[in-house]
KOLZAGU-840909 format. One record per residue (C-alpha): residue in three letters; residue number from 1; x, y, z. Coordinates in steps of 0.5 Angstrom, whole numbers. Example, Ala and Ser with C-alpha at 12.3 -4.5 7.8 and 13.67 -1.06 7.14 Angstrom:
BEGIN
@r->ALA, k->1, c1->25, c2->-9, c3->16
@r->SER, k->2, c1->27, c2->-2, c3->14
This chain:
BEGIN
@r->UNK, k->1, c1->183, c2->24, c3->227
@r->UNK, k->2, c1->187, c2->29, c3->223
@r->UNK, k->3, c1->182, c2->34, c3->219
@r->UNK, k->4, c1->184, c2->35, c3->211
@r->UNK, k->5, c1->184, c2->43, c3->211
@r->UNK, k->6, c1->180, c2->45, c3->205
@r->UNK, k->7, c1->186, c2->49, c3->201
@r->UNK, k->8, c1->190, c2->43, c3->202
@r->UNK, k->9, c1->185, c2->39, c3->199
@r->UNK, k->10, c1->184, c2->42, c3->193
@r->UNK, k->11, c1->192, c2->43, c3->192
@r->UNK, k->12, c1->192, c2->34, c3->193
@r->UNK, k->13, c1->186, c2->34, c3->188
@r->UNK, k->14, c1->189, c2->39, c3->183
@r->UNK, k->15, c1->195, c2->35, c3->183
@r->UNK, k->16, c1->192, c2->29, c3->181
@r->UNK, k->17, c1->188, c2->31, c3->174
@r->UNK, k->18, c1->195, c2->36, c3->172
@r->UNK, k->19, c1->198, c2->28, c3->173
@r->UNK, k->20, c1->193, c2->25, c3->170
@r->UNK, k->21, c1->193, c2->28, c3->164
@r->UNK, k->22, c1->196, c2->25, c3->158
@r->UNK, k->23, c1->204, c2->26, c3->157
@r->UNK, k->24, c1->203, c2->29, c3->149
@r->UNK, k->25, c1->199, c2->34, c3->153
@r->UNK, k->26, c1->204, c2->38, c3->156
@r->UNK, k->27, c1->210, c2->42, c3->154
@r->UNK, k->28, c1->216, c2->43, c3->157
@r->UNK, k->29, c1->220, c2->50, c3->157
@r->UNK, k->30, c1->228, c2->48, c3->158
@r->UNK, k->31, c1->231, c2->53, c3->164
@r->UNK, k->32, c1->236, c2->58, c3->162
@r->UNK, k->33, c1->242, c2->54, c3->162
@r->UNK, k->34, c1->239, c2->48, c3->159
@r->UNK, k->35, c1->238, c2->53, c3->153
@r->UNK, k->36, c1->244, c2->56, c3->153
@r->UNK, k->37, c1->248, c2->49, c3->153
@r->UNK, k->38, c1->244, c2->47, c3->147
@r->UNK, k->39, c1->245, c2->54, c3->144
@r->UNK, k->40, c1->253, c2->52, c3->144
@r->UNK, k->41, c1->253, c2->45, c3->142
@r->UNK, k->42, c1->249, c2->46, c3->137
@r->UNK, k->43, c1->251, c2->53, c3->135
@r->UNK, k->44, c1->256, c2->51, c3->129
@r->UNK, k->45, c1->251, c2->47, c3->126
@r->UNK, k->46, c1->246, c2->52, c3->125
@r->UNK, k->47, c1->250, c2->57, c3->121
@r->UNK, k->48, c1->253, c2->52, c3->117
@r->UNK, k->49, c1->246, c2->50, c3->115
@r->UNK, k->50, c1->244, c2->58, c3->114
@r->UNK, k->51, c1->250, c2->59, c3->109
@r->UNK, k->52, c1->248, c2->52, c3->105
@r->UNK, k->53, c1->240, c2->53, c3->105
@r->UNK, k->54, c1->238, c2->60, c3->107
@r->UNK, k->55, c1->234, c2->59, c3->113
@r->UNK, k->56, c1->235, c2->64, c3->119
@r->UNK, k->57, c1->240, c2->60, c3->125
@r->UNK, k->58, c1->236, c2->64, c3->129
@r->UNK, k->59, c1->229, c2->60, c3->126
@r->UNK, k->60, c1->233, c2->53, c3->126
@r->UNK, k->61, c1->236, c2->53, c3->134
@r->UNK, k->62, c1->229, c2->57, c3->136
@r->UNK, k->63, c1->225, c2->51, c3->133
@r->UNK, k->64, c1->230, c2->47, c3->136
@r->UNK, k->65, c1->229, c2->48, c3->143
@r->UNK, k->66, c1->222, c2->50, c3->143
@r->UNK, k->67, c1->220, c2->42, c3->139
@r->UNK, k->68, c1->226, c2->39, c3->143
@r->UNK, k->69, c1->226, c2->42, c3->150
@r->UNK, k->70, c1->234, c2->42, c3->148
@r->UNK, k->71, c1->234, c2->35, c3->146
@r->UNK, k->72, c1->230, c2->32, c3->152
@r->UNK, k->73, c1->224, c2->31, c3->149
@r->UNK, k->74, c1->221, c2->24, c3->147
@r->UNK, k->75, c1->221, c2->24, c3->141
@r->UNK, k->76, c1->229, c2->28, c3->140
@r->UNK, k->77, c1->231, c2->22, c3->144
@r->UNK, k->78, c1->228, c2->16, c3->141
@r->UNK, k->79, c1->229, c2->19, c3->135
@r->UNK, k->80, c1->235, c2->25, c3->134
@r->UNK, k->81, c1->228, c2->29, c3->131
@r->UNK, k->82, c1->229, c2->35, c3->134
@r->UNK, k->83, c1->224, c2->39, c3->130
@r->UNK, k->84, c1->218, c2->35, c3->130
@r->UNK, k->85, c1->217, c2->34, c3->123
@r->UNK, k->86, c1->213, c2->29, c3->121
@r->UNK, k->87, c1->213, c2->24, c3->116
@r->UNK, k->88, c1->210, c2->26, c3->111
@r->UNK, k->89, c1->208, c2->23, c3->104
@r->UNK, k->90, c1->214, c2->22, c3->100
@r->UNK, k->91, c1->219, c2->20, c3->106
@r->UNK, k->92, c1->222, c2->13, c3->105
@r->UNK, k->93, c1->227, c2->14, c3->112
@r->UNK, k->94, c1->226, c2->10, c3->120
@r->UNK, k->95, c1->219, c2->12, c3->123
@r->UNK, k->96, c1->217, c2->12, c3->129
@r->UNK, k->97, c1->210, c2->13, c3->132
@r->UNK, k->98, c1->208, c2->18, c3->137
@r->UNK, k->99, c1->201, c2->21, c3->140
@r->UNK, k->100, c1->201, c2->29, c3->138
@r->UNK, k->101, c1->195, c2->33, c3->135
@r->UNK, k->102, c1->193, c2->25, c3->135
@r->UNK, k->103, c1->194, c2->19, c3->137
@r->UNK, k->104, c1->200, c2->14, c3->134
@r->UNK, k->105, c1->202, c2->20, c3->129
@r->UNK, k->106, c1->209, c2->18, c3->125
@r->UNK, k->107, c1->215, c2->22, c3->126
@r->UNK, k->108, c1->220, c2->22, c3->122
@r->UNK, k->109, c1->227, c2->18, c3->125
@r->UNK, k->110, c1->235, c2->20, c3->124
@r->UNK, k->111, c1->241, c2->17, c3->125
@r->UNK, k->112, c1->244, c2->23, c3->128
@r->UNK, k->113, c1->242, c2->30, c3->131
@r->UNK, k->114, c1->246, c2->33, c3->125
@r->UNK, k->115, c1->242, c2->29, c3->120
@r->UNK, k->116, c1->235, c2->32, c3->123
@r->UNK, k->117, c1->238, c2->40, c3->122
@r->UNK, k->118, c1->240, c2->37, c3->115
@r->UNK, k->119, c1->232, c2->35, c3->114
@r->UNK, k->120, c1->230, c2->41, c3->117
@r->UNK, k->121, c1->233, c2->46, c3->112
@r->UNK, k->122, c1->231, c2->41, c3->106
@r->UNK, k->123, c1->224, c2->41, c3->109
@r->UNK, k->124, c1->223, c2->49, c3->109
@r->UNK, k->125, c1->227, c2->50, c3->103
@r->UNK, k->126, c1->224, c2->45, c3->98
@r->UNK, k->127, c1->217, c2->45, c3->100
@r->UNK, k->128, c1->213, c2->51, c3->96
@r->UNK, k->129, c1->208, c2->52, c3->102
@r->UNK, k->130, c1->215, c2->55, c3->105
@r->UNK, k->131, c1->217, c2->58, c3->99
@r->UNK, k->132, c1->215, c2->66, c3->101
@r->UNK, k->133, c1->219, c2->66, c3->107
@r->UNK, k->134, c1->226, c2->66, c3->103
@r->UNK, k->135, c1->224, c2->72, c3->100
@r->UNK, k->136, c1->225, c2->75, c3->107
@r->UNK, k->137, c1->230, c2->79, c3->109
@r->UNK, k->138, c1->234, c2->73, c3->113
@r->UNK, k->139, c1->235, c2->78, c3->119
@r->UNK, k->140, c1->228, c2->79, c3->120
@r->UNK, k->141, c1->226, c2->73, c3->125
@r->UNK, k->142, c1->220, c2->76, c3->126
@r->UNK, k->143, c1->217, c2->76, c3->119
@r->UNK, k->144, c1->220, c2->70, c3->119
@r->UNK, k->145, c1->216, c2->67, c3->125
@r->UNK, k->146, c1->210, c2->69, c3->124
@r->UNK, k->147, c1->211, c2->66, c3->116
@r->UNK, k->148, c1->212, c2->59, c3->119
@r->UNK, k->149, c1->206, c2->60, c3->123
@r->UNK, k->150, c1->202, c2->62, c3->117
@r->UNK, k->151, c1->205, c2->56, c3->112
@r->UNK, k->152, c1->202, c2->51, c3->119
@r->UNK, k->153, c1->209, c2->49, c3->121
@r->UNK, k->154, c1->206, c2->48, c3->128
@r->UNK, k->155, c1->198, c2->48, c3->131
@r->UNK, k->156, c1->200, c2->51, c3->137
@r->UNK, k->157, c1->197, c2->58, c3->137
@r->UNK, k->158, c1->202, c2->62, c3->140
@r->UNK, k->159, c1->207, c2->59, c3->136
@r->UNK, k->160, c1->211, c2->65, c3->132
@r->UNK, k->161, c1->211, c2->69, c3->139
@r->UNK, k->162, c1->214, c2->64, c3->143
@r->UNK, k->163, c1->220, c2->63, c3->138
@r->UNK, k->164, c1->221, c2->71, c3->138
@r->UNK, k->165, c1->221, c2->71, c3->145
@r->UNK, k->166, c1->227, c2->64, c3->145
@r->UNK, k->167, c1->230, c2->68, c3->140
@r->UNK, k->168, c1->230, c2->75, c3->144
@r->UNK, k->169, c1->231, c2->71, c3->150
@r->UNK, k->170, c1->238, c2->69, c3->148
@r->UNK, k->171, c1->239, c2->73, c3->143
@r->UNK, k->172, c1->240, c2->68, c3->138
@r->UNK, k->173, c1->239, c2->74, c3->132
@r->UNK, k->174, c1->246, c2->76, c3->133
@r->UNK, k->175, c1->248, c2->69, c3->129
@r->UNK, k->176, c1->243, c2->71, c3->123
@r->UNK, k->177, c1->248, c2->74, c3->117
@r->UNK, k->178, c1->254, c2->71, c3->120
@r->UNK, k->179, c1->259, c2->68, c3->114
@r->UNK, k->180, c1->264, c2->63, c3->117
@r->UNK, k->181, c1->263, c2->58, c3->123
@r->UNK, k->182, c1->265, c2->63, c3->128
@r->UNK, k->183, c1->258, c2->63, c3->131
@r->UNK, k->184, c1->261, c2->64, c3->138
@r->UNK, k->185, c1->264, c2->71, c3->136
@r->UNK, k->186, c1->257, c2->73, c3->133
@r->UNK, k->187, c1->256, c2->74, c3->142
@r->UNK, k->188, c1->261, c2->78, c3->143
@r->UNK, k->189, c1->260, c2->84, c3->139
@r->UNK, k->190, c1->253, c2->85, c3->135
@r->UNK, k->191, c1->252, c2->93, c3->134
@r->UNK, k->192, c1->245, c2->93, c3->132
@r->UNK, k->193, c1->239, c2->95, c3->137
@r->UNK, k->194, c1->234, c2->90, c3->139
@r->UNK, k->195, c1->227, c2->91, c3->139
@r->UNK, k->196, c1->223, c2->87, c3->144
@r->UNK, k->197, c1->217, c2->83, c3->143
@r->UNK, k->198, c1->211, c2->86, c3->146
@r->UNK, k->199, c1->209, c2->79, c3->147
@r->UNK, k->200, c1->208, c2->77, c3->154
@r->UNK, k->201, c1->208, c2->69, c3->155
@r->UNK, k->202, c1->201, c2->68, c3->160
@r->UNK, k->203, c1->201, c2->66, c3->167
@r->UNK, k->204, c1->199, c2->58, c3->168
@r->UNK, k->205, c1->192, c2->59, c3->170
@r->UNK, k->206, c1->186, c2->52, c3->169
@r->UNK, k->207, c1->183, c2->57, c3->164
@r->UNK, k->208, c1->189, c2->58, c3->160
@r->UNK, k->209, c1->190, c2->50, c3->161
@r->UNK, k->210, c1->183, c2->48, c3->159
@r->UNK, k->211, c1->184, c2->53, c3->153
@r->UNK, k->212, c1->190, c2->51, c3->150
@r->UNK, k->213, c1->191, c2->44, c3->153
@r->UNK, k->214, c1->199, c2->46, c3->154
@r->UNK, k->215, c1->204, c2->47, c3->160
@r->UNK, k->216, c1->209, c2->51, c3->161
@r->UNK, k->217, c1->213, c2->48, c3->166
@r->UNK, k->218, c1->221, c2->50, c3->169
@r->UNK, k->219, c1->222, c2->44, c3->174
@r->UNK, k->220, c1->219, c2->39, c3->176
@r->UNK, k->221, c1->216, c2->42, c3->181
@r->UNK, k->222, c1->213, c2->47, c3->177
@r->UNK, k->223, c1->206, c2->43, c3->178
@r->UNK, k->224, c1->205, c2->45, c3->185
@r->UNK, k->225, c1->208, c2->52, c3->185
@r->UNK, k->226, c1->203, c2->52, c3->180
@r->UNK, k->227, c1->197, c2->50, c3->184
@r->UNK, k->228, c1->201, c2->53, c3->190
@r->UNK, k->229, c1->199, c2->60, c3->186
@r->UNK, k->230, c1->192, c2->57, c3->184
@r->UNK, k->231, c1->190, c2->56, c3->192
@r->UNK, k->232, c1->192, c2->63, c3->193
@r->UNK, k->233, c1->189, c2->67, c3->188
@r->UNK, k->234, c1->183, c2->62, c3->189
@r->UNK, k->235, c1->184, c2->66, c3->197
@r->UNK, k->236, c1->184, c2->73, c3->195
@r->UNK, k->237, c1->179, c2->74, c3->190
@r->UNK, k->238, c1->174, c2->71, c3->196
@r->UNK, k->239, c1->176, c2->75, c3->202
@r->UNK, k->240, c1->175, c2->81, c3->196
């Protein structure tokens, strides 16, 4: 009879507690093209909401991707809510029921990916709690990251630092400040010079995990190149 060697052992048993783990505890980070497709269909949209409500293009398509996984999320899908926005006291629109920081939570439900932008804005900028951020700078995405965490916009710990690295990633500032619906000629020419985040996202490790209940992941794959890791870190710090 064949022996299981140990390493793949723990391989097959790792695998199975990261699948047995319930769906709204993991988040996905979308490849590079899916953003950057995300990011052209929806570019427009976002600068035409900064002209009408003041919140930074930047911040919108940001929060767009990181809550929506560029609109392949549950929730974006069943629902056109790319933003997470829950429903809230007041809200008199389509529901839908959904496990996040509890279990069957109400989110709110739109009738187009437009009609979430829209609410988006409407829900930052009507609502006193975010009132401080409009007196920022609308090109300082940093301050303005950071504000939306401080107001308790998001639970998740690294909240601002993983919207600055988005917005940084795919330079998204360029698009802060432009006046027309041109947001594709703000990539072609931006003259001021980027400062980078010194943030730097932590590998996927189980005390990590077991920290912050979430995961990073690329592709589907990603499970096992991550216990594929954790097997050969787990080897070395043996032998050393």
């Amino acid at each position: 009879m064949n022996q299981i060697r140990p390493s793949k052992r723990i391989s097959t048993l790792l695998l199975f507690l990261l699948l047995a783990l319930p769906q709204h505890l993991l988040r996905a980070q979308p490849p590079q093209y899916k953003m950057q497709v995300y990011i052209s269909t929806w570019s427009e949209l976002a600068v035409s909401q900064m002209i009408q409500h003041g919140v930074p293009a930047s911040i919108t398509l940001a929060q767009a991707i990181f809550e929506s996984r560029c609109g392949g999320s549950e929730l974006a899908k069943r629902s056109n809510n790319h933003f997470g926005i829950k429903c809230h006291l007041g809200w008199e629109g389509d529901t839908i029921v959904k496990d996040d920081d509890t279990l069957n939570e109400c989110f709110r439900r739109y009738r187009s990916v437009e009609e979430s932008y829209t609410d988006h804005s409407l829900f930052l900028s009507k609502r006193p709690r975010y009132a401080t951020l409009f007196e920022l700078q609308a090109r300082d995405y940093k301050a303005w990251c950071y504000g939306l965490k401080e107001a308790g916009y998001a639970t998740y710990e690294t909240y601002a630092e993983e919207l600055i690295r988005l917005i940084e990633q795919t330079g998204l500032y360029k698009l802060d400040g432009v006046q027309e619906l041109c947001p594709k000629k703000a990539f072609e020419k931006d003259e001021r010079a980027l400062k980078i985040s010194v943030y730097t996202p932590k590998a996927f490790d189980l005390n990590s995990f077991s920290q912050h209940e979430l995961l990073w992941m690329d592709e589907l794959n990603a499970h096992i190149r991550s216990l594929d890791l954790i097997v050969k870190r787990s080897k070395i710090s043996k032998r050393g």
